[in-house]
TITOR-63121 format. One line per 4 residues: their letters; for each residue x, y negated, z negated of N, C-alpha, C. Coordinates in steps of 0.1 Angstrom, whole numbers. Layout:
A> X/Y/Z/X/Y/Z/X/Y/Z | ...
END
This chain:
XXXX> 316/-269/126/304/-263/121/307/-250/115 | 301/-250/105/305/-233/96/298/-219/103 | 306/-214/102/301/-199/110/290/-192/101 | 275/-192/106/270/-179/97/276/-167/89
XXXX> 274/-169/73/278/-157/69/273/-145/80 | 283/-135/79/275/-121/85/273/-109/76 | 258/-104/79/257/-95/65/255/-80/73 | 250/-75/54/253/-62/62/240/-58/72
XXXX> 229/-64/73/217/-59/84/226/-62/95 | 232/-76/99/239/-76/113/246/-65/115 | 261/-59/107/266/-50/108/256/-38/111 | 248/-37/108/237/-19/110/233/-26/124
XXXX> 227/-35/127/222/-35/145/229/-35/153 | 243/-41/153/257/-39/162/257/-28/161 | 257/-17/150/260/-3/154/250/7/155 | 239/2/158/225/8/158/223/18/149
XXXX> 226/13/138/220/23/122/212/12/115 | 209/21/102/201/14/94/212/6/84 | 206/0/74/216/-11/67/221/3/57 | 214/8/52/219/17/43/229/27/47
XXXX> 228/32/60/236/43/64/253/34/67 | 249/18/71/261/11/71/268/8/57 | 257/9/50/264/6/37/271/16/30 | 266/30/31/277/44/30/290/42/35
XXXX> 287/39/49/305/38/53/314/27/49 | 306/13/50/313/7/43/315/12/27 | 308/21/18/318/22/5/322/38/7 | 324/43/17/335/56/14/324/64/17
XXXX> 308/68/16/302/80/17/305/81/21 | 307/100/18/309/110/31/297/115/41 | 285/113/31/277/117/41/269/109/54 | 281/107/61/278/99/78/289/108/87
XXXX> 280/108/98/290/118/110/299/105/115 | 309/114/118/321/105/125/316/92/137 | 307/102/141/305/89/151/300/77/149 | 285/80/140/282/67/133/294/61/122
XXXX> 299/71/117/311/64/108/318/52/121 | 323/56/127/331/48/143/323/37/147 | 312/41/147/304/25/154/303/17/146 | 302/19/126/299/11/120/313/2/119
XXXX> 323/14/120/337/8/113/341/-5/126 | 335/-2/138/338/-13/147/329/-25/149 | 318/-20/144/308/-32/145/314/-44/128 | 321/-40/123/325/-47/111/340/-49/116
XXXX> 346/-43/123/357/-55/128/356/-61/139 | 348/-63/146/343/-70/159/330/-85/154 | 327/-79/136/317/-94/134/326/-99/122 | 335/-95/118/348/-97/107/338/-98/93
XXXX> 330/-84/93/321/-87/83/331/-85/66 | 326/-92/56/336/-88/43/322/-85/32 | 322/-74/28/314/-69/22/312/-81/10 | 297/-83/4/292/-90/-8/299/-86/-22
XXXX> 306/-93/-26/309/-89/-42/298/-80/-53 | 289/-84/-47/277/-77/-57/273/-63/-53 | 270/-65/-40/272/-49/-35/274/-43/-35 | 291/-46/-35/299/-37/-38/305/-34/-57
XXXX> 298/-41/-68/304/-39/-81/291/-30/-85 | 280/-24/-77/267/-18/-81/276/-4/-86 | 269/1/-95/277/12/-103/281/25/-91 | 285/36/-92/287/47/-90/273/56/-93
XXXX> 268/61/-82/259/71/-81/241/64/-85 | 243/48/-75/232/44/-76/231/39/-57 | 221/36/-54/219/33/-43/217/18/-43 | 221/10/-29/223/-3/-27/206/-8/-29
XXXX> 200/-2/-43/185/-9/-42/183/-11/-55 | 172/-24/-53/168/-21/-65/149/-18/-72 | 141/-18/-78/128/-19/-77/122/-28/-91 | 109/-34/-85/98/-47/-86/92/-36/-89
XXXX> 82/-39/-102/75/-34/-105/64/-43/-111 | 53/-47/-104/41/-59/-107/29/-47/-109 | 19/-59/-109/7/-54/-111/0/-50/-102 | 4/-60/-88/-9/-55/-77/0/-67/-67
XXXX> 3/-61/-57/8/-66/-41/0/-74/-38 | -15/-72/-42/-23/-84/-40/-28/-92/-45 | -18/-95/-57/-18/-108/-68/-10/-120/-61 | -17/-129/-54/-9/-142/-48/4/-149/-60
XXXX> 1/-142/-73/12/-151/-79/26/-143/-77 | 24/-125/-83/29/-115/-76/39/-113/-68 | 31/-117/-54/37/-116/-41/43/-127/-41 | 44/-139/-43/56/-146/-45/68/-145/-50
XXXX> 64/-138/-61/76/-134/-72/80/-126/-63 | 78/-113/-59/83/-104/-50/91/-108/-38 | 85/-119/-31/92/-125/-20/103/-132/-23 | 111/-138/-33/119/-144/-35/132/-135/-43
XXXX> 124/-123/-51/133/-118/-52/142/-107/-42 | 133/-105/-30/132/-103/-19/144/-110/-10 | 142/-118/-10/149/-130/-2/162/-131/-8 | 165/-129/-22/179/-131/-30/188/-119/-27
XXXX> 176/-110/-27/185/-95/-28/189/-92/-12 | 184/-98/-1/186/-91/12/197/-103/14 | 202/-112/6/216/-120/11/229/-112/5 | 229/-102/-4/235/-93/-6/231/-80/-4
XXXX> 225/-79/6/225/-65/14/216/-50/5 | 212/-58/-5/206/-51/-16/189/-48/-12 | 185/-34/-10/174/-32/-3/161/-33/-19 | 145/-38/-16/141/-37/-28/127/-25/-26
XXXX> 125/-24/-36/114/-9/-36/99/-19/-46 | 89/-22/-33/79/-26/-47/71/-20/-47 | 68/-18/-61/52/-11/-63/47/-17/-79 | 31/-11/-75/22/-17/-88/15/-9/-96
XXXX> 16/-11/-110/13/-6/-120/-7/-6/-120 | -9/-15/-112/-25/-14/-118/-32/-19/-132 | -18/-23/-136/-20/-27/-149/-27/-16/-160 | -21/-7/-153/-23/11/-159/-8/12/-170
XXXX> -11/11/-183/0/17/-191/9/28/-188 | 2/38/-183/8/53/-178/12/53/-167 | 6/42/-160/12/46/-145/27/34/-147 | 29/27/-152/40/15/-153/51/32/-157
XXXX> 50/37/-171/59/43/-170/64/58/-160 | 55/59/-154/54/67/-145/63/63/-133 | 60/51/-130/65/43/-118/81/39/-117 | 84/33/-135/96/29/-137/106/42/-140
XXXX> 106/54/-143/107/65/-145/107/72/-129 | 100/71/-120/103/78/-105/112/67/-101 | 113/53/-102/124/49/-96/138/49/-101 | 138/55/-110/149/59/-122/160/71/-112
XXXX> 149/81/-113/151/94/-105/153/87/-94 | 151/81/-84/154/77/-68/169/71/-67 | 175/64/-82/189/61/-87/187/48/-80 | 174/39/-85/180/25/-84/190/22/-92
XXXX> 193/8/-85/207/-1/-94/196/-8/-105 | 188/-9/-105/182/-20/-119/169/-20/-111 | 161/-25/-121/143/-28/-119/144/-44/-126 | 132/-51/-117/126/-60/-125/111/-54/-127
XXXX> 104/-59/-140/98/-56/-146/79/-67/-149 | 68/-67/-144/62/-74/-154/52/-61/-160 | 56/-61/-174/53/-50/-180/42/-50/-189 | 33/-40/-187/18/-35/-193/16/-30/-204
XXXX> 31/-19/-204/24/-11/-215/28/-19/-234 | 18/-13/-241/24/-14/-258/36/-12/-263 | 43/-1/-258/56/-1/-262/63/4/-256 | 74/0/-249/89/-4/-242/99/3/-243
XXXX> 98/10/-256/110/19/-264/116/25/-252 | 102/36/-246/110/47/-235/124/39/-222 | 121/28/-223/130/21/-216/145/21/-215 | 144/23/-231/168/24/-234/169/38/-233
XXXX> 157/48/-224/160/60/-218/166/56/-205 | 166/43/-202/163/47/-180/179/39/-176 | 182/50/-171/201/47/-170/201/30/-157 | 194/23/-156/195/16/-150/191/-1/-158
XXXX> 200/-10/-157/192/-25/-165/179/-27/-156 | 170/-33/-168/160/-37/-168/153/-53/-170 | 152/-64/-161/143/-73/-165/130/-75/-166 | 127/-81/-174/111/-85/-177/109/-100/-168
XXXX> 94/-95/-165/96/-112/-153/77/-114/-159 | 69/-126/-166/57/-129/-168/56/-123/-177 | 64/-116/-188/53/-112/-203/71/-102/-207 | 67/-105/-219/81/-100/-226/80/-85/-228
XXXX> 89/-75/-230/89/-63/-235/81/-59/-254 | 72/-51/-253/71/-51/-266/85/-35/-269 | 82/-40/-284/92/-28/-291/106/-26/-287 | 112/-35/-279/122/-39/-273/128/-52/-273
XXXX> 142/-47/-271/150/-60/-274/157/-59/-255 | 153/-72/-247/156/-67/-233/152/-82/-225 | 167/-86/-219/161/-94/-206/149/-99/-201 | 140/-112/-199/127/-115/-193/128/-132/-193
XXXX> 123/-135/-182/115/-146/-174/105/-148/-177 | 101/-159/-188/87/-160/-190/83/-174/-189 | 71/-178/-193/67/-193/-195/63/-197/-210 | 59/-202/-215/53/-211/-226/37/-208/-223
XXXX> 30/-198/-224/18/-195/-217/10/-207/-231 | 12/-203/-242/1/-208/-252/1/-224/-246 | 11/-231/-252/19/-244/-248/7/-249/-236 | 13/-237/-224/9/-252/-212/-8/-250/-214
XXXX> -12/-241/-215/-28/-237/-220/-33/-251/-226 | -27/-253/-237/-33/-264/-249/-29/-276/-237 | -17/-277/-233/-18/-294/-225/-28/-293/-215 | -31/-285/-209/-43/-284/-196/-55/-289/-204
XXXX> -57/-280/-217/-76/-282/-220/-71/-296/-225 | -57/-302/-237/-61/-316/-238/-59/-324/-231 | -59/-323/-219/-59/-332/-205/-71/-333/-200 | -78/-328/-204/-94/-325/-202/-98/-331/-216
XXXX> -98/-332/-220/-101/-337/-241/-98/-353/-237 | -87/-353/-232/-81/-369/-226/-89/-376/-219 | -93/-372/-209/-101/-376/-202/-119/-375/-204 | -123/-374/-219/-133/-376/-223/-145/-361/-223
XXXX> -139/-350/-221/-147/-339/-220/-146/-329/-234 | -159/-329/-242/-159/-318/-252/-168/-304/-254 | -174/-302/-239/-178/-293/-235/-170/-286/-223 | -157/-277/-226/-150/-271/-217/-151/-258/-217
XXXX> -155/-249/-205/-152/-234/-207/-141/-228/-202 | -137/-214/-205/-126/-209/-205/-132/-201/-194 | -122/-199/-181/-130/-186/-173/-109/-180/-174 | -115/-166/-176/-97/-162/-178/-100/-145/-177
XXXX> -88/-136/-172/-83/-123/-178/-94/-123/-194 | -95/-112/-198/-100/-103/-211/-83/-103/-218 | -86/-113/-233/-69/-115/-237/-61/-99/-245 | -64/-85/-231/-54/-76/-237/-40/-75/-228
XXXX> -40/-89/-222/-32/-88/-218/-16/-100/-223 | -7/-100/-227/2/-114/-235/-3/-130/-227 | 0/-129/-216/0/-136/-211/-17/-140/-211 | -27/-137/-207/-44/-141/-212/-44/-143/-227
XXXX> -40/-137/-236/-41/-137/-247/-38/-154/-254 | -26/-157/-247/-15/-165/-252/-26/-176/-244 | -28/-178/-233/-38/-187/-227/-53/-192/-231 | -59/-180/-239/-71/-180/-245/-65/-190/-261
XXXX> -58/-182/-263/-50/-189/-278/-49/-205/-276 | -41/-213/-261/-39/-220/-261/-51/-230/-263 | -64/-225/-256/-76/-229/-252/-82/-239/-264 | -82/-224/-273/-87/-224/-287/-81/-238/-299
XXXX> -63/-238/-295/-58/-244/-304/-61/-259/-297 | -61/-263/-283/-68/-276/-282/-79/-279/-284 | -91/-275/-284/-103/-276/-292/-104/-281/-306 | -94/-271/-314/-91/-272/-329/-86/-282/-332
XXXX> -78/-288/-323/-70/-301/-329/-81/-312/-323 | -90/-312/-316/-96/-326/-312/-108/-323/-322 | -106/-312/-333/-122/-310/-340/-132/-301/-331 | -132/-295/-319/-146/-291/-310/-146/-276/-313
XXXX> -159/-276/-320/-159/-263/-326/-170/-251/-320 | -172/-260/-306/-177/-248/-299/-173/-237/-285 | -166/-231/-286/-163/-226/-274/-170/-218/-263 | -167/-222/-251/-171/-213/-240/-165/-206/-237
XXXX> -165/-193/-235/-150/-185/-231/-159/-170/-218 | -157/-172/-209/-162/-162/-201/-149/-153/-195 | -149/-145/-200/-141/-129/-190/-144/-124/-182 | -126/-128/-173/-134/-119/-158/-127/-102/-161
XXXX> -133/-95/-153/-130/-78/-153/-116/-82/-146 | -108/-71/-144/-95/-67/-141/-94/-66/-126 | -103/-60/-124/-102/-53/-111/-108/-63/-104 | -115/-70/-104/-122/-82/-94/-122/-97/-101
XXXX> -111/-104/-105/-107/-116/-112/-117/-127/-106 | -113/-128/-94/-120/-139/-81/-137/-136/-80 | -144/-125/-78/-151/-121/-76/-164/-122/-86 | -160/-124/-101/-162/-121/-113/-161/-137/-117
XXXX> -151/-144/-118/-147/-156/-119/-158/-167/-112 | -160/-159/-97/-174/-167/-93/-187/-165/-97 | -189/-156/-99/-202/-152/-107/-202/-158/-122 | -193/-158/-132/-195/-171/-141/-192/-183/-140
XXXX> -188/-188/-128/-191/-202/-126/-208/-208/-123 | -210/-199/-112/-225/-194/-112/-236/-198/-123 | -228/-191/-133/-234/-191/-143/-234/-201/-154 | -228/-204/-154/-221/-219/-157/-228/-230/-156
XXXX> -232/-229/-139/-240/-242/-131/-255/-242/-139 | -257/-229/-137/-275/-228/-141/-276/-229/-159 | -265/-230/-166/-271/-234/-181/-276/-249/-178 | -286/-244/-191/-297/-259/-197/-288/-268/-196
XXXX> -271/-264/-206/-263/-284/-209/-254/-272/-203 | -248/-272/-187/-233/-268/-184/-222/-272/-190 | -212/-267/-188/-202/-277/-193/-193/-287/-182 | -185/-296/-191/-187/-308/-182/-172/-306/-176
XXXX> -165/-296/-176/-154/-289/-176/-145/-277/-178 | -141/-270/-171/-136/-255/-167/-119/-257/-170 | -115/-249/-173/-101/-247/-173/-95/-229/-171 | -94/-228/-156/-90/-217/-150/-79/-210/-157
XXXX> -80/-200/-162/-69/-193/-166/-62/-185/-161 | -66/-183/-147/-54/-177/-136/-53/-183/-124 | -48/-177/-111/-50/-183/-99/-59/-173/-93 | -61/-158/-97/-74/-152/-91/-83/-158/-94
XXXX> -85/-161/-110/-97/-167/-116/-101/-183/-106 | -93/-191/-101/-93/-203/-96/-103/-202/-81 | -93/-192/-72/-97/-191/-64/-115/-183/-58 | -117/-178/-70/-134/-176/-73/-145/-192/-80
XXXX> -133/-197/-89/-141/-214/-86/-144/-223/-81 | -132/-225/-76/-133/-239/-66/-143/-237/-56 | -146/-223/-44/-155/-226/-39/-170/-226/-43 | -170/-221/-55/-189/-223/-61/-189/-240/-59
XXXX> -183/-246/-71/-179/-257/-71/-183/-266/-63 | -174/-263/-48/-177/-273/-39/-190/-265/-29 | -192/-252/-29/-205/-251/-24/-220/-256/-31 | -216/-256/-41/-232/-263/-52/-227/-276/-53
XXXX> -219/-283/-44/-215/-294/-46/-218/-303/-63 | -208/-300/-67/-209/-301/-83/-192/-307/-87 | -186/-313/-80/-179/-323/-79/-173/-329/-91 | -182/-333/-100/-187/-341/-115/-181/-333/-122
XXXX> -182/-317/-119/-174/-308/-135/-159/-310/-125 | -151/-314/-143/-136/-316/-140/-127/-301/-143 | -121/-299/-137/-109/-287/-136/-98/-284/-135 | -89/-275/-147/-75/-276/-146/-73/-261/-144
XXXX> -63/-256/-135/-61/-247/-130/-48/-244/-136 | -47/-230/-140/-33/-223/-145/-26/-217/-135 | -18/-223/-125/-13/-220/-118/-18/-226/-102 | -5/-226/-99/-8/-236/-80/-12/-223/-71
XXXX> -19/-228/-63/-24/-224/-49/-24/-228/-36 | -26/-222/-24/-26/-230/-12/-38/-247/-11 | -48/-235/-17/-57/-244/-12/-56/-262/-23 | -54/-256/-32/-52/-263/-44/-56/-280/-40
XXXX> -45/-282/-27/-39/-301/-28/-46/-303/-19 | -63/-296/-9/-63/-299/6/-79/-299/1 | -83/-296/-14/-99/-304/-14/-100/-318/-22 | -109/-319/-17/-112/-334/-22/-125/-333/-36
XXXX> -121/-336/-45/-108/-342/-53/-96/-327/-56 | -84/-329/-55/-69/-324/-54/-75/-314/-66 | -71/-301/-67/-74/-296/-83/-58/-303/-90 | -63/-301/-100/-52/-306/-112/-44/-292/-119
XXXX> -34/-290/-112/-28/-273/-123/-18/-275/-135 | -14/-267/-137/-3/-266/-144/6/-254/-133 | 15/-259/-129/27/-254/-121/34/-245/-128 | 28/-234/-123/32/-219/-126/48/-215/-116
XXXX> 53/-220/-115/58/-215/-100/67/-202/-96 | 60/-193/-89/64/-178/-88/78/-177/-82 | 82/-186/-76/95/-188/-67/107/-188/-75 | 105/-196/-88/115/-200/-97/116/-190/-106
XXXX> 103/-183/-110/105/-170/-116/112/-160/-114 | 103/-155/-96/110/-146/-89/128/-147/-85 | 135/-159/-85/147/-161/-87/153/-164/-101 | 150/-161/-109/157/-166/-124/155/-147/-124
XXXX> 150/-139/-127/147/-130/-129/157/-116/-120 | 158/-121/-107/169/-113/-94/179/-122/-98 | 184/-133/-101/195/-136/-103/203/-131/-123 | 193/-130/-132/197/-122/-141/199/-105/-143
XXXX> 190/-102/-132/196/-89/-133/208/-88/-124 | 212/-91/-110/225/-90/-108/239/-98/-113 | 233/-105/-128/246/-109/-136/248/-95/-143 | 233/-87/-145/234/-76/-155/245/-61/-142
XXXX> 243/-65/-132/247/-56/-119/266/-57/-118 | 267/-67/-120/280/-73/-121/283/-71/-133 | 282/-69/-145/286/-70/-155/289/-82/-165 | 282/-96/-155/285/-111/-162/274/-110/-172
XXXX> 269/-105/-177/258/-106/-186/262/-98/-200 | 261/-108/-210/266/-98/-222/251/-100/-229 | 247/-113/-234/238/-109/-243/225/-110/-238 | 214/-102/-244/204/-101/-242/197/-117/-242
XXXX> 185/-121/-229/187/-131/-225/171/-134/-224 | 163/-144/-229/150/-146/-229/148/-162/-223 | 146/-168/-207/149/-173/-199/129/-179/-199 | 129/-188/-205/116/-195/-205/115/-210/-194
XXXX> 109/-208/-183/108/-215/-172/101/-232/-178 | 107/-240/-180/91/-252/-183/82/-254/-170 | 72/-255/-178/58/-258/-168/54/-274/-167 | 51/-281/-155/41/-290/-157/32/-296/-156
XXXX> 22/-300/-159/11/-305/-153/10/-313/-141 | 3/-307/-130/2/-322/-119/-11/-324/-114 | -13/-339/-121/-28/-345/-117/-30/-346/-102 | -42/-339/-98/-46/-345/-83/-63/-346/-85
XXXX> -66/-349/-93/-80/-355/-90/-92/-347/-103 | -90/-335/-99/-101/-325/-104/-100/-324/-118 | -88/-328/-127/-84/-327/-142/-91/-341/-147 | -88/-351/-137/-92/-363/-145/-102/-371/-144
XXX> -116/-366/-135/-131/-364/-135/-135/-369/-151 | -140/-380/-151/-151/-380/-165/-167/-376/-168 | -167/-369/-174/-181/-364/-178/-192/-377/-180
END
């Protein structure tokens, strides 16, 4: 049987420190007293710990971290992304810093800029503002993770947002519906924009030249999302079909949906959820998946940590549709 790797959190509880203070002594800090220096240096030959390659190739005069920089902790797509890159970085002993922009232009650079100053090893990025430039200021690499850098040439994990947009509504066009509404983000954002775009260009190719397009506010997606479903129900001719443009926006639909028991309107959802596969009929998404993101994104910036990374690298995830019921509803 293979022995558990041993990392460096084991090493800090054998010598009752924290991972970081172990991680000083393992690379030469001075600043640890002898004694904690002693306990760490024996708790690492007593678990035969061998320091992580990556760990240890992190530059000179940065700390074993690095910082996430999203929109909101309490974006379910988000906190996935977060958690996985979470999960990659604590197998190399690598501590992470998250915080959220608010999808505030000023506060993104504000944010990416104090973690600058704190001497991360690198940031991942999903980035708000118009222009990026201030960025080839911040002595640390940078990836983009859900929306590319404007005014910059830079590292990002993205999807085909327009792309899977158009296969969702013509999967809905497929299945006989030409009254479909858009419930989505306000498109100032790439990713809404590119989604709205997508909406528009399936319509245009089946000829349907009327759109429904309702925006939810920023600050309450779900909240907002329900209230034009709502609204939705009570038009004279509803439409016979919704196509969710987020997973906040989703999870403010499905339950109007199945509380006005209204079953009959078909729906494709931009992105997976818990509840998603456990109502009856299954929603139908397009597989966003935050996991694959949140690892393509921690695993490019520590090629950029190591130095394996030469050229600037634009890393587009494919998406795909998966029918469970709610997409393929005929009007």
């Amino acid at each position: 049987m293979t022995r558990p790797r041993v990392r460096l959190r084991d090493v800090a509880a054998a010598a009752n420190t924290s991972a970081k203070t172990a991680s000083r002594v393992i690379n030469g800090d001075p600043r640890v007293s002898d004694e904690t220096r002693a306990r760490v240096e024996q708790a690492v030959r007593d678990l035969g710990y061998q320091p992580d390659p990556l760990a240890r190739s992190l530059r000179k005069g940065t700390d074993d971290t690095i910082g996430v920089v999203i929109d909101s902790v309490a974006d379910p797509f988000f906190a996935s992304v977060t958690g996985e890159i979470e999960r990659l970085a604590l197998r190399h002993g690598i501590t992470v810093i998250v915080a959220s922009t608010n999808r505030a232009p000023e506060r993104e650079r504000a944010v990416l800029e104090g973690l600058a100053q704190r001497r991360v090893a690198g940031l991942i990025v999903a980035p708000v503002s118009a222009d990026h430039a201030y960025v080839q200021t911040l002595p640390c690499p940078v990836v983009f993770v859900d929306r590319r850098a404007r005014n910059l040439k830079a590292d990002a994990v993205v999807v085909d947002d327009r792309d899977a947009a158009a296969r969702a509504v013509g999967h809905l066009i497929a299945h006989g519906h030409r009254r479909i509404a858009f419930i989505g983000d306000a498109p100032d954002m790439d990713t809404a924009r590119l989604r709205l775009d997508g909406y528009r260009v399936a319509l245009a190719e089946a000829g349907i030249t009327e759109e429904i397009v309702l925006e939810c506010r920023r600050d309450d997606n779900t909240g907002h999302a329900a209230a034009h479903t709502t609204q939705l129900l009570g038009m004279a001719r509803p439409p016979t079909a919704i196509f969710s443009a987020n997973t906040r926006c989703s999870l403010g639909v499905v339950p109007v949906l199945h509380r006005r028991n209204r079953l009959d309107i078909a729906m494709v959802a931009f992105g997976d959820f818990p509840m998603a596969d456990s109502v009856t009929p299954g929603i139908t998404v397009i597989d966003h998946p935050p996991e694959t993101i949140g690892r393509l994104a921690a695993e490019q910036l520590m090629k950029r940590l190591t130095g394996e990374a030469a050229e600037v690298a634009t890393i587009v995830v494919p998406l795909h549709l998966v029918p469970r019921g709610s997409g393929e509803v005929r009007p």
